[in-house]
C-alpha positions as CSV (number, residue, x, y, z in Angstrom):
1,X,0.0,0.0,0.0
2,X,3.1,2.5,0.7
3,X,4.1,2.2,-3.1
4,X,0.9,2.8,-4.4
5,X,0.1,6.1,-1.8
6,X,3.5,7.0,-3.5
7,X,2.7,5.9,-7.0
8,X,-0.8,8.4,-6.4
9,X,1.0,11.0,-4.9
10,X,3.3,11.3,-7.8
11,X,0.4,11.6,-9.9
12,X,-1.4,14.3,-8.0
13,X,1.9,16.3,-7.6
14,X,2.2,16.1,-11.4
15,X,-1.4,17.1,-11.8
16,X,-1.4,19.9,-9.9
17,X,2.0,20.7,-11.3
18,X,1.1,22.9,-14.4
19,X,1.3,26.5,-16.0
20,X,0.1,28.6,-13.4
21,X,2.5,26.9,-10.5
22,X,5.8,27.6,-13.4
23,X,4.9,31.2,-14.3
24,X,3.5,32.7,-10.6
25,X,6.1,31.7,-8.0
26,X,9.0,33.4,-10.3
27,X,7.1,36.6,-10.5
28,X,6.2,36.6,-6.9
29,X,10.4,35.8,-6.3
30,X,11.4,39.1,-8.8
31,X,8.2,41.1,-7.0
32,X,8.8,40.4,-3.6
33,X,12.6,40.5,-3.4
34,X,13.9,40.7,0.0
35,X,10.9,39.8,1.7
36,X,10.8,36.7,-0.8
37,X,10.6,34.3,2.2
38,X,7.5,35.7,3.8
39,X,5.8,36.3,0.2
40,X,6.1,32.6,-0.8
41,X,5.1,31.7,2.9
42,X,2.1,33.0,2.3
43,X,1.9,31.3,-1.3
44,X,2.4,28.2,-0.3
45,X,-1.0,28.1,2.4
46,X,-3.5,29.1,-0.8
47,X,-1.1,27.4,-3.5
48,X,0.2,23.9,-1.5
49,X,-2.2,23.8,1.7
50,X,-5.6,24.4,0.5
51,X,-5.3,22.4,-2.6
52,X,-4.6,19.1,-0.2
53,X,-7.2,20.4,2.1
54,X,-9.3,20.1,-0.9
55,X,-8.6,16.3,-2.1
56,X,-8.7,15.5,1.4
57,X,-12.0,17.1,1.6
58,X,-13.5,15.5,-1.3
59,X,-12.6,11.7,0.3
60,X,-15.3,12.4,3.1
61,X,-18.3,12.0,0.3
62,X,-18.9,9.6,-2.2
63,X,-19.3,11.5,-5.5
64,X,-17.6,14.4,-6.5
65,X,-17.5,17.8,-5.4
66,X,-20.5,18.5,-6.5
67,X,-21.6,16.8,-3.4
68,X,-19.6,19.7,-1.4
69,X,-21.8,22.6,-2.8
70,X,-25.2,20.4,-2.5
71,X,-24.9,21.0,1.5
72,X,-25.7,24.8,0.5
73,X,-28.0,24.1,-2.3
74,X,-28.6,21.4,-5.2
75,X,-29.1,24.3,-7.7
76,X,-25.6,25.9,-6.4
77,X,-23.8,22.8,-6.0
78,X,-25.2,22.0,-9.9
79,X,-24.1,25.5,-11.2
80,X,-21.1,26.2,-8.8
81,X,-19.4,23.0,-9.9
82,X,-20.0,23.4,-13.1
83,X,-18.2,27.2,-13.4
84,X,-15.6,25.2,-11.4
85,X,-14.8,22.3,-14.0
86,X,-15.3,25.1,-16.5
87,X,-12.8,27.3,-15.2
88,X,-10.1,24.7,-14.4
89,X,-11.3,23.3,-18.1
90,X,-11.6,24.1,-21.0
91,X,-12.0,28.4,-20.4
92,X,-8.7,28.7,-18.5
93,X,-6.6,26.7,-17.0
94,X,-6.2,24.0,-20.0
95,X,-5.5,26.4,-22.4
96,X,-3.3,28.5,-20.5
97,X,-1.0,25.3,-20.2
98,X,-0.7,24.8,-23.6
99,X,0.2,28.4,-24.0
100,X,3.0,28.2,-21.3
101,X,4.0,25.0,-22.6
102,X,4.2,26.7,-25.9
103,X,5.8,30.3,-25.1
104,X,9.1,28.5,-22.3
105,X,9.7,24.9,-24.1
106,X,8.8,26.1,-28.2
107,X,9.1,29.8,-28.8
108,X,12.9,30.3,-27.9
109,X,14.0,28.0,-30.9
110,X,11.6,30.1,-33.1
111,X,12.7,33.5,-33.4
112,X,12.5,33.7,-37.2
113,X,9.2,32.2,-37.7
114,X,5.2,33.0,-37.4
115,X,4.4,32.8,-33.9
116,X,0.6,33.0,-34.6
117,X,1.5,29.8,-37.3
118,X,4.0,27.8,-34.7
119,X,1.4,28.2,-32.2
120,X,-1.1,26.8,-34.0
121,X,0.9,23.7,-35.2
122,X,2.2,23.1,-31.7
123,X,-1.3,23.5,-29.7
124,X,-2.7,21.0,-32.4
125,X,-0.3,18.2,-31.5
126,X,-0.4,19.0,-28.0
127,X,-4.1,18.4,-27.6
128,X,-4.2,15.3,-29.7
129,X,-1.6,13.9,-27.6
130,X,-3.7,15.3,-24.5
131,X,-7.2,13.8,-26.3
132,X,-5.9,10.6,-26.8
133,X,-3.9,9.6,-23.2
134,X,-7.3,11.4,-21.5
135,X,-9.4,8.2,-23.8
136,X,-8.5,6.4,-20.9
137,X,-8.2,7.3,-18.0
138,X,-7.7,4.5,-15.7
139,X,-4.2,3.9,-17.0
140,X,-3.5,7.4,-16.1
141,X,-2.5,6.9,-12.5
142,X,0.3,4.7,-13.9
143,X,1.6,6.5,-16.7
144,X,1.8,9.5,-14.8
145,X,2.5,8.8,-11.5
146,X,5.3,6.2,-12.5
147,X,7.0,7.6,-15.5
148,X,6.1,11.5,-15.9
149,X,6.3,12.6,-12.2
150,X,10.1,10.9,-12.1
151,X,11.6,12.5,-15.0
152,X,9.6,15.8,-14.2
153,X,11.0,15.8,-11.0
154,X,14.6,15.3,-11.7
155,X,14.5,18.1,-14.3
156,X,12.9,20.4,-11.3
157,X,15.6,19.5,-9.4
158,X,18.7,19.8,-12.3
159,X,17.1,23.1,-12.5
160,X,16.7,24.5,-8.9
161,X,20.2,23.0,-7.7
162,X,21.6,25.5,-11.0
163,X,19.4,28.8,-9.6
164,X,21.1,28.1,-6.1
165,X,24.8,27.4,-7.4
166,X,25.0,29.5,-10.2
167,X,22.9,32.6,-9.9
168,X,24.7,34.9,-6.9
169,X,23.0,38.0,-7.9
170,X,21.0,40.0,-5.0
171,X,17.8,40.5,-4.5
172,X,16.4,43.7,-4.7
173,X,13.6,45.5,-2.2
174,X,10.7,44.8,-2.9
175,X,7.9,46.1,-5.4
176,X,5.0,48.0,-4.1
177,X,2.7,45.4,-3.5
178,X,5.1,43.7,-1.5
179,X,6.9,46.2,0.9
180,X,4.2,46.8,3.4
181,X,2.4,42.7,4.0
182,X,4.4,40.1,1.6
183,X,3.0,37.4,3.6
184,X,-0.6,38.3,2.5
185,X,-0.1,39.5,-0.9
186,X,1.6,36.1,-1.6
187,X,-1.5,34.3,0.0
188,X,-3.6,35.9,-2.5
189,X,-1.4,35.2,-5.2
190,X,-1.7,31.3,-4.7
191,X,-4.5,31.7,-6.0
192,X,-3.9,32.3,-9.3
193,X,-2.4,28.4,-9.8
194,X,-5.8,27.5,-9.4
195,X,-5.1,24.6,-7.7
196,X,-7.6,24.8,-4.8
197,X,-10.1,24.3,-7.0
198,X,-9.0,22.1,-9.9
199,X,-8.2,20.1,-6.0
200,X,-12.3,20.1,-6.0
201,X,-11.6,18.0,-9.2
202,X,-9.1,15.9,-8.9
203,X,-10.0,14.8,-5.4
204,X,-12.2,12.4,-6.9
205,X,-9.6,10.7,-8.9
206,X,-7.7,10.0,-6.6
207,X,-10.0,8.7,-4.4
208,X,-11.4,6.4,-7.6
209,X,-7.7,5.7,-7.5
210,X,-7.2,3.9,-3.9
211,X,-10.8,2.5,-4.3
212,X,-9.6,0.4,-7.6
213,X,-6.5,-0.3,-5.5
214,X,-8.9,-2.1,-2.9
215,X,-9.5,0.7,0.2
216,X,-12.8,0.5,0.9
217,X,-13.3,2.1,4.5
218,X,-14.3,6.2,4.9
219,X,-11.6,6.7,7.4
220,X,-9.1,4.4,5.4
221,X,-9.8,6.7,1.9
222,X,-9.4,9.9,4.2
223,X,-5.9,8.6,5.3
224,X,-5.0,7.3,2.9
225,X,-6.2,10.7,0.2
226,X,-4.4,12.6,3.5
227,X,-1.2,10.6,3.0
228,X,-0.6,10.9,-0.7
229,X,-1.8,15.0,-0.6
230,X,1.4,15.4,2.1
231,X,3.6,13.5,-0.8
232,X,2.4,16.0,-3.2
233,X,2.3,18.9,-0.6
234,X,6.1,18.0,-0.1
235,X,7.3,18.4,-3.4
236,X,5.5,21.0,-4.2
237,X,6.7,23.2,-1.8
238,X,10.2,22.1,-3.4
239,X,9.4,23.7,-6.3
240,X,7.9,26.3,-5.5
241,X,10.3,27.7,-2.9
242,X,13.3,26.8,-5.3
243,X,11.9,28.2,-8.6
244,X,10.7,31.3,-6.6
245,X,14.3,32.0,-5.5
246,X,15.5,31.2,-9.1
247,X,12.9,34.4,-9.8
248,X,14.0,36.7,-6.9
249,X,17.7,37.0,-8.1
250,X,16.5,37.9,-11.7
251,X,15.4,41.4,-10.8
252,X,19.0,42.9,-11.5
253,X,19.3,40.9,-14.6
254,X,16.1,43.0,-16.8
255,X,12.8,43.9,-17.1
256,X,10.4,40.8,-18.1
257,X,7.0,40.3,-19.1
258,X,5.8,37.4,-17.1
259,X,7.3,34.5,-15.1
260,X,7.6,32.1,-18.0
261,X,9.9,34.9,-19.6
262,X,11.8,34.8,-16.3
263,X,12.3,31.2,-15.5
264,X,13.5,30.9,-19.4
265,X,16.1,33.8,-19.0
266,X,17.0,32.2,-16.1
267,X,17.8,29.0,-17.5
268,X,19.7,30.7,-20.3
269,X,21.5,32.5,-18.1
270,X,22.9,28.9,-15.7
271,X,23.4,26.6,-18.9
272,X,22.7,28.2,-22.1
273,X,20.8,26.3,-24.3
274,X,21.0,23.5,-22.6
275,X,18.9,25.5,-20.2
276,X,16.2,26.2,-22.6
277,X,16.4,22.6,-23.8
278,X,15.6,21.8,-20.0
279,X,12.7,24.2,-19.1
280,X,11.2,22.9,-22.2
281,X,11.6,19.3,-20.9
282,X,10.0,20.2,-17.5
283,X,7.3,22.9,-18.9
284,X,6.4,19.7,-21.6
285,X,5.9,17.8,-19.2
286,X,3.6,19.4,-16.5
287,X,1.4,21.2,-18.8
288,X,0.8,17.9,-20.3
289,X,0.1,16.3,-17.5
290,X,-1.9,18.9,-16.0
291,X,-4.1,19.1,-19.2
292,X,-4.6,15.4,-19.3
293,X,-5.8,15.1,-15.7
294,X,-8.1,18.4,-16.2
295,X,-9.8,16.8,-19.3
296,X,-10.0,13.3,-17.4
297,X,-11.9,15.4,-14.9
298,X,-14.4,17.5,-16.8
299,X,-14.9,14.2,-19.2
300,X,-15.7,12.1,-16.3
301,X,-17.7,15.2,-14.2
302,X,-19.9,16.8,-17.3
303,X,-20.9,13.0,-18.7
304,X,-22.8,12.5,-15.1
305,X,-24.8,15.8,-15.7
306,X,-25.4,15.8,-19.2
307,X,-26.7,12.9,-21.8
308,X,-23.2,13.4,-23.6
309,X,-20.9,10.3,-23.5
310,X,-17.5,10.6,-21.8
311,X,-15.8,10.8,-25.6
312,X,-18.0,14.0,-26.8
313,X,-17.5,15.7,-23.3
314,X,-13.5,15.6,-23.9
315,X,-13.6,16.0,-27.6
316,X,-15.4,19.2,-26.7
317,X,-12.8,20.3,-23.9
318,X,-10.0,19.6,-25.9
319,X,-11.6,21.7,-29.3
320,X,-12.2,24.4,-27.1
321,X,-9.6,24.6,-25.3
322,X,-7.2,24.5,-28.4
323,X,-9.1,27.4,-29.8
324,X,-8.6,29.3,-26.4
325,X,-5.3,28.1,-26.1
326,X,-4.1,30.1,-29.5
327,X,-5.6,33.8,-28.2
328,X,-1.5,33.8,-26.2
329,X,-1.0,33.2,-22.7
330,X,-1.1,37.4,-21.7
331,X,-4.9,37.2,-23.0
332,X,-6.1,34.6,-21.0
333,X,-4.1,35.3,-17.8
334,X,-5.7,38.9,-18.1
335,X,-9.3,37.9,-18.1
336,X,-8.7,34.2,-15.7
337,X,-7.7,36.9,-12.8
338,X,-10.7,38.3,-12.5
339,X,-12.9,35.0,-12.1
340,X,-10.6,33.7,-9.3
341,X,-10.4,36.5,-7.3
342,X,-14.2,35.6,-7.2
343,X,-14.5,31.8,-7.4
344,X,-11.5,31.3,-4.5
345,X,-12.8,32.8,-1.4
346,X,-16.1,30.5,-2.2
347,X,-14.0,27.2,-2.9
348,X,-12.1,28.0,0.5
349,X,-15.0,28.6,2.7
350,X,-16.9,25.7,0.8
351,X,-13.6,23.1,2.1
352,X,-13.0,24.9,5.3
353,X,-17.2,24.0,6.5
354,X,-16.7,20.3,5.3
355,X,-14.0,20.3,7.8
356,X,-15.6,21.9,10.4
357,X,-18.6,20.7,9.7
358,X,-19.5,18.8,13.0
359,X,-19.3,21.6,15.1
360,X,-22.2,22.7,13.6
361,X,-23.8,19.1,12.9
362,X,-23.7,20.3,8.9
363,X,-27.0,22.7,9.2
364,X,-27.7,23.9,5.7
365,X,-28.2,27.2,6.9
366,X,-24.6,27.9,8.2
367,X,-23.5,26.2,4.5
368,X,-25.9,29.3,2.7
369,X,-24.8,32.1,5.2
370,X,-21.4,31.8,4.9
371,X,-21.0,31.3,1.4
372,X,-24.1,34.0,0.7
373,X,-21.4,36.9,2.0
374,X,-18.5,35.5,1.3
375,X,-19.9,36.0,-2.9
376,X,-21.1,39.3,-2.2
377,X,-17.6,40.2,-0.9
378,X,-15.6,38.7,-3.7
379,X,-17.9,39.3,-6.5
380,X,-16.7,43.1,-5.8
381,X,-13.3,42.2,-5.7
382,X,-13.7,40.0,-9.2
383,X,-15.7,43.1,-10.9
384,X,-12.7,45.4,-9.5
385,X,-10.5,43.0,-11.1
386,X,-12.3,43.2,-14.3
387,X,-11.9,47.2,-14.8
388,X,-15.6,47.6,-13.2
389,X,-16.2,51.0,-11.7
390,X,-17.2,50.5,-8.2
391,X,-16.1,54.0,-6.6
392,X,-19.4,54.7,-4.9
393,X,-19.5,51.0,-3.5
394,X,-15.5,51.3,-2.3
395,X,-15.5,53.7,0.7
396,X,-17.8,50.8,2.3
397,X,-16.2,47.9,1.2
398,X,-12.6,48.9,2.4
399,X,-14.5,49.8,6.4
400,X,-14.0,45.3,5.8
401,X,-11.5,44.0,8.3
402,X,-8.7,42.7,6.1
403,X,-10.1,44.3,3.3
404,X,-6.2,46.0,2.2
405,X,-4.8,42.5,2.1
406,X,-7.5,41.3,-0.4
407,X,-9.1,39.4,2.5
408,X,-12.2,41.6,2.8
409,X,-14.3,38.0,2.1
410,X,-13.2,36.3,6.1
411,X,-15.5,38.2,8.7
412,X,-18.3,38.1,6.0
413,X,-18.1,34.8,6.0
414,X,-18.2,33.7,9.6
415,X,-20.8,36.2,10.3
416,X,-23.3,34.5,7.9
417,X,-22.1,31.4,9.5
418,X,-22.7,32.5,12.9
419,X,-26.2,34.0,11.0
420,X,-26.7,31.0,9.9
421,X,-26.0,28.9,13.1
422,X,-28.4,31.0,14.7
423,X,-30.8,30.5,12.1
424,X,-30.7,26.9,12.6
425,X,-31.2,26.9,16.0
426,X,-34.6,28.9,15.5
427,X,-35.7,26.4,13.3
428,X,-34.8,23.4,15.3
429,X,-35.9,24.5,18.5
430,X,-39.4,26.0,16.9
431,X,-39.4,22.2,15.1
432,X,-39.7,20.5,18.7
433,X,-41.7,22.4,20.2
């Protein structure tokens, strides 16, 4: 059993390991700069901790995580989960890993071509690959977690052990946005890997996973989900704290225009083009893994809901995604933001209550209260994100405790809870009587 919560661990780590956990944590490293260590602190908690809260939270039912967002409403758990497999599908996060995968391991060796035309060739084979290793998915735990996560891994590391030997620039103060809470502004930040939520989806494959592998037992799948999310948790922390630091002594080097730009300079910079050959290896890699267990996912999620069969639902993810995927990564990281600065604080509050759930013997009402303000909250922050003018709704919203760190969303949501405890109580004592 220890080889296979090893074998599944290796598979979630590479799943989770994808576009947005390359690109962020060497932006945050150039942004934050001196206070690097508290930023990626921070990062790690929304981009490492939450995601295994998530998995582990998705072995206590027996779906899918729709299940999750039923407790506040069937008509919420059937639209939330939806945007969620959407989002992590075939809108964003799929096609942004082709376009990383594209822009760090192709568009270095193509500086005298059509990037529009390379693009297009490259996104086409990289989602027939993806369509045709997604056909089936119960081989994936052993493909990936066997073969891909290994050779991934030792290219992570060839890569890290060269930022710490070989780059010996300093770090520079950090940016605005970091000098005055880099602990908090990196906690927001992990969001944008969007692994908290696509956790929501691949929870259920790994728990599928042990299940085939003959654990039967509720407390046995929690352990045992628990177990394999601290493998993953382990070495993603790895990378992220190492390619981070590769990003916070690039700052001196030049100006760049995201964090696949910087992790490729920076590989140039240690080896040359063996470098490049390398990122491209290890950006190869975990976008296609990532995209592969993200179209397993929304095949396997969208065929319960729908009269499709599980090959239409992932032919469809993988068209769409290909035609999203060739609008360039810059384009779809500007308009992902804003939908996860609204999504997030709803996916943590929704994992937090299925842990906490007991103390308050799962009432529905504390489910609706709490999420109720927690959406009112961060539907302001995602319109603010999106360029919305909300100037005469501001001077309220910042009176929010934690509203400067981008946490405005936390006392709404435990007073609804509370509301909604209190609410519950009424009813149930009013029911006896």
């Amino acid at each position: 059993m220890k080889k296979d919560t090893f074998i599944i661990g290796f598979m979630l780590f590479a799943l989770f390991f994808g576009a947005g956990n390359l690109i962020y944590p060497p932006t945050l490293g150039i942004e934050s700069g001196t206070s690097y260590w508290a930023a990626i602190a921070g990062f790690i908690i929304t981009g490492v901790g939450l995601p295994i809260l998530a998995v582990t939270a998705i072995s206590f039912v027996k779906s899918d995580a729709r299940e999750l967002a039923d407790k506040v409403h069937p008509l919420f758990g059937l639209i939330f989960t939806s945007v969620v497999y959407l989002v992590i599908g075939p809108l964003f996060a799929i096609p942004r890993a082709a376009s990383v995968a594209f822009e760090m391991g192709i568009e270095p060796f193509t500086a005298n071509m059509s990037t529009s035309l390379v693009l297009l060739v490259f996104t086409t084979i990289f989602f027939i690959l993806v369509y045709v290793v997604s056909l089936n998915p119960s081989k994936m735990v052993d493909r990936i977690g066997q073969y891909l996560t290994p050779i991934l891994l030792i290219a992570i590391v060839a890569l890290a052990v060269g930022g710490f030997i070989l780059l010996d620039t300093p770090s520079s103060g950090p940016t605005d946005k970091y000098a005055i809470s880099p602990f908090f502004t990196g906690f927001v930040e992990g969001y944008l890997t969007m692994d908290a939520i696509a956790a929501l989806a691949f929870g259920i494959i790994v728990v599928n996973a042990f299940k085939e592998r003959g654990v039967t037992s509720q407390s046995q799948l929690v352990k045992s989900t628990l177990k394999a999310g601290i493998i993953t948790g382990i070495g993603l922390i790895i990378v992220y704290g190492s390619i981070g630091w590769i990003g916070s002594k690039m700052a001196t080097v030049g100006t760049f225009s995201n964090g696949g730009d910087i992790l490729s300079s920076a590989a140039n910079i240690m080896f040359g083009s063996f470098g490049a050959l390398l990122l491209g290896v290890i950006v190869a890699l975990a976008c296609l893994t990532t995209s592969v267990g993200l179209v397993v996912a929304c095949g396997q999620f969208f065929t319960k809901i729908t009269n499709l069969s599980y090959k239409w639902i992932i032919s469809l993810t993988t068209i769409v995604s290909f035609l999203i995927a060739n609008q360039g990564l810059n384009t779809i990281i500007g308009y992902s933001v804003p939908v996860l600065v609204f999504i997030y604080p709803i996916a943590i509050v929704l994992i937090i209550l299925t842990f906490i759930q007991k103390l308050f013997h799962g009432a529905r009402a504390v489910y609706q209260g709490a999420i109720l303000l927690t959406a009112v909250t961060s539907l302001y922050d995602g319109l603010l994100a999106f360029g919305v003018d909300l100037s005469t709704v501001t001077p309220y919203m910042e009176k929010l405790p934690f509203f400067a760190l981008g946490l405005g969303w936390v006392v709404p949501a435990v007073i609804g809870g509370i509301i909604g405890y209190i609410i519950a109580k009424i009813a149930k004592s009013n029911y006896e009587k």
